[in-house]
N, C-alpha and C positions, 0 to 999 in steps of 0.2 A: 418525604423528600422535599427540598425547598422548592421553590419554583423561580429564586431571586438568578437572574443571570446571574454568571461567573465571568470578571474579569479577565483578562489575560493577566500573566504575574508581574508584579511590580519591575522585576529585574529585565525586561524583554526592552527595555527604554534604553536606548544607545547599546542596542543587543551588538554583537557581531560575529559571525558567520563560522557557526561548528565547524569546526576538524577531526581529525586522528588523534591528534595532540590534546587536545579540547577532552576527548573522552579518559586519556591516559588521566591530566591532570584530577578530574572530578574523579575518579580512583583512587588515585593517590592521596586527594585531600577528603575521600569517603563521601563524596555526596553524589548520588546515586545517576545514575542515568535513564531519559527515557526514551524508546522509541515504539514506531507503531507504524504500520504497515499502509502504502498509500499508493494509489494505483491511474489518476486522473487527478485535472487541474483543480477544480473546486477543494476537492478534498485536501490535497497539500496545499493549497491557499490557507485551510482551515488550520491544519496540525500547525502549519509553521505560526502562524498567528499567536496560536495556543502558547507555543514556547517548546515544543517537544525537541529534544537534542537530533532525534535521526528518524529519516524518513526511509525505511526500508521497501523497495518494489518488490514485495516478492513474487517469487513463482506461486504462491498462495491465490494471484491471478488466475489461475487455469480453472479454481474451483467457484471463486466466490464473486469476481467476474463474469467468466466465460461458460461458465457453467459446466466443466468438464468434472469427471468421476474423482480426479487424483490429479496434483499436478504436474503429469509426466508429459502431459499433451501440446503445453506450450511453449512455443516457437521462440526463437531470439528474435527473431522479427515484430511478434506479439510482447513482449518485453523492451527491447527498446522503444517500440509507437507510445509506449503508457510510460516507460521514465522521460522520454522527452515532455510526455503532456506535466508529471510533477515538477519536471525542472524550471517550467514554466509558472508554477505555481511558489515554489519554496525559494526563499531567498536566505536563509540562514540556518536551519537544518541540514545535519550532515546527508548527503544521499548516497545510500545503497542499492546497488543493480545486484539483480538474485540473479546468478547465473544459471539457464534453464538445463534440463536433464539434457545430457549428451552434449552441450555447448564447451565442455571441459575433459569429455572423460577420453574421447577417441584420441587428440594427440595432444602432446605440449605446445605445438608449436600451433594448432588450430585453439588451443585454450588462451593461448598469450593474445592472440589476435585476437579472439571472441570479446576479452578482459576489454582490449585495448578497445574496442566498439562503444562499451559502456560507457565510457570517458567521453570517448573521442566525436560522437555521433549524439549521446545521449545526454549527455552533459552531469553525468554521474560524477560522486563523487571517489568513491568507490564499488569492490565488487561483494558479492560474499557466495562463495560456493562450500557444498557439503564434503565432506568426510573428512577420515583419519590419516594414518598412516600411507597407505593406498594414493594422497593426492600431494604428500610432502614435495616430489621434482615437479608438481606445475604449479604448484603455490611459490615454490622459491622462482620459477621463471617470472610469473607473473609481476610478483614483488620486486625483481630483480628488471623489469620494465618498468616500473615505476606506476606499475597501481596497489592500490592498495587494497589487502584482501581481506575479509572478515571470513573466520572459519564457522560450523556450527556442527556439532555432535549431538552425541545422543539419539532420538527420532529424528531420522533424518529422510523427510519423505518421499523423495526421489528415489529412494531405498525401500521404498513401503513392500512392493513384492517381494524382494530376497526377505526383508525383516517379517513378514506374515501377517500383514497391517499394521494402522497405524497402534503401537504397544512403545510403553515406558519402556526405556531400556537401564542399563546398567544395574540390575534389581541383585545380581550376586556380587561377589566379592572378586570374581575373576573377570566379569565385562566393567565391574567398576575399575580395576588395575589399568586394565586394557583402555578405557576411556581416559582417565587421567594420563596416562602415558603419550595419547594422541592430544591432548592436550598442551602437553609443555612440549611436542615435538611441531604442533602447529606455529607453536612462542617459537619456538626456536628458525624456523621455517621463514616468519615472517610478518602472520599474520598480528595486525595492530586490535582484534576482537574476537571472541569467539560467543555465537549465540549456542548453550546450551537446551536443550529442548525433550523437558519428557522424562527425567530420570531423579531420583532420589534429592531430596532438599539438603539431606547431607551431604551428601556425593557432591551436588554442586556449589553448596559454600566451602566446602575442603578445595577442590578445584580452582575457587575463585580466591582463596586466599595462597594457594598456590602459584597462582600464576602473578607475573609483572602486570601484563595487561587486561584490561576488564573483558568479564565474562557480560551475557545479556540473556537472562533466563527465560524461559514461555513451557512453564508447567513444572519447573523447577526450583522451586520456593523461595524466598525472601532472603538469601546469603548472598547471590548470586551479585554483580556491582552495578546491574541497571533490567529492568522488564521489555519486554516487547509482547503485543497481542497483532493476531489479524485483527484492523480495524473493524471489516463487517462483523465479525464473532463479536466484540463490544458493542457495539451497536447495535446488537440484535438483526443484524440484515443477513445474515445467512442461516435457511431456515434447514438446512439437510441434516445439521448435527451439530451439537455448543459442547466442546472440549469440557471437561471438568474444571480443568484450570483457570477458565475463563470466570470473569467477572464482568455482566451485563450491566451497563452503564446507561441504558433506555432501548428501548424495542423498537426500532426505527420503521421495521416490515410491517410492525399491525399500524402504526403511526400512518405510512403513506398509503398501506391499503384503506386506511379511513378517508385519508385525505379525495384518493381515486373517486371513492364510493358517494363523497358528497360532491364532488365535479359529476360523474355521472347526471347522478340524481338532477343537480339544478341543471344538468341541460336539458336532463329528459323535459321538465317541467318551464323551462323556459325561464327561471331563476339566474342564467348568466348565459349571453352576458346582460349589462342592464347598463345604463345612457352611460357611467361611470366609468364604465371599460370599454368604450365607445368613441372612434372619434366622430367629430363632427362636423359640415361645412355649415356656411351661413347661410342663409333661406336666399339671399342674394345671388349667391354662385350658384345652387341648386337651381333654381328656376331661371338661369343662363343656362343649365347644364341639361334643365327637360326641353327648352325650346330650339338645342342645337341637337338633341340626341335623335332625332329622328332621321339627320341627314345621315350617320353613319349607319345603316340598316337599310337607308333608301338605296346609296350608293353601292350596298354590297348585295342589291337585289333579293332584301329579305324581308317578309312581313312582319312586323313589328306590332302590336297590340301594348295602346298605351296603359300600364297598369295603374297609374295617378289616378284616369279618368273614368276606371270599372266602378259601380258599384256594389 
């Protein structure tokens, strides 16, 4: 592997600021899309640097964040604290707010409000919530508010219990009908993207040359009309379990457990800090500063032992 840094790409110079529309066009003219999952300010500092077309917050939060089992456990509350810190970070990446479990499912008119938070609070630029059929009257209210929604099928994890963990889906002929139908019913709905996740490489380039709008594949193979990864899972920073799908781009976890282990070390041994990382006064101010310190010790009625003068 080289070790030469990588540039950001030429094209990012007089870049300006992904949309909806942005993603249609690169579709339409076949040139692929990227995005990747971002969770805090550094980190979309970085993606958008990079050049990535969309920074998606997901609820993938819960696990590689927060540490939780699945991500059912994370709050809207916990979701918008972490898009507001991206939105502070990304200035030309499209953004997506993952909308958390049950922020959508109990009513339409509590989902429209939820959507409108993303926007309105968080500074998102869009939303993107799971399923099919099942979610077509609050995807058109939402849309019909004027956010915009990204669908996603297939493994849809917030569905992990009913689905009997995380498992590819559409693998017969009858959930692939049944997915492709939820598909051009989401097109039809509203939604301006659909991330597929988790099902047949044919399945999803049939799909995606089906549909008007771009598909966004993560374990769905190479037809799809742009990728997305959880960042940590590339990065090697989430140590519980690496998707098949994924493709590890550097192991960040052994990286900064190395980095800990030599901080350790030179403290234990007194290796850091050293004059360097050290500020320092001039021997002038200091010895104004040993022949006044005695008074603030006398005055607070404390015995003071001058340590200058031990030897």
């Amino acid at each position: 592997m080289s070790t030469q840094p990588l540039s950001s790409p030429a094209s990012l110079q007089g870049r300006k600021k992904i949309t909806t529309l942005s993603l249609l066009t690169k579709k339409q003219q076949g040139e692929p899309i990227t995005m990747l999952t971002g969770y805090d300010y550094p980190t979309a500092l970085a993606l958008d640097q990079a050049g990535v077309d969309v920074i998606l917050v997901g609820d993938s939060l819960a696990m590689v964040v927060l540490g939780y089992e699945n991500t059912l456990s994370v709050t809207m509350e916990d979701m918008l604290h972490h898009c507001k810190a991206v939105r502070r970070g990304a200035q030309y990446a499209l953004l997506v707010g993952d909308m958390p479990f049950m922020s959508y499912q109990v009513s339409i008119s509590e989902a429209v409000r939820n959507a409108g938070r993303f926007l309105k609070e968080a500074g998102m630029d869009a939303v993107k919530l799971e399923g099919g059929r099942e979610r077509l009257e609050t995807i058109r209210a939402i849309v019909a508010a004027g956010i915009p929604v990204m669908g996603h099928l297939g493994l849809t994890p917030q569905s992990v219990n009913q689905l009997g963990g995380f498992r590819p889906q559409g693998r017969d002929a009858a959930a692939a009908i049944r997915l492709l139908e939820d598909a051009i019913w989401l097109q039809q709905a509203g939604c301006f993207s659909i991330v597929l996740e988790s099902i047949p490489a044919k399945l999803a380039a049939f799909v995606s040359q089906s549909l008007d709008i771009p598909t966004i594949g993560i374990g769905a193979g190479a037809g799809c009309d742009g990728q997305v990864l959880v960042t940590h899972d590339m990065l090697g920073l989430f140590e519980r379990f690496t998707p098949r799908f994924v493709k590890q781009y550097v192991l960040l976890q052994e990286k900064m457990k190395e980095a800990f282990i030599a901080y350790i070390q030179d403290v234990k041994n007194a290796a850091f800090p050293t004059k360097e990382h050290s500020i320092e006064m001039s021997d002038e101010e200091w010895q104004v500063f040993l022949s006044q310190s005695n008074h603030c010790f006398v005055q607070e009625g404390i015995h003071f032992e001058k340590h200058h003068n031990r030897r």
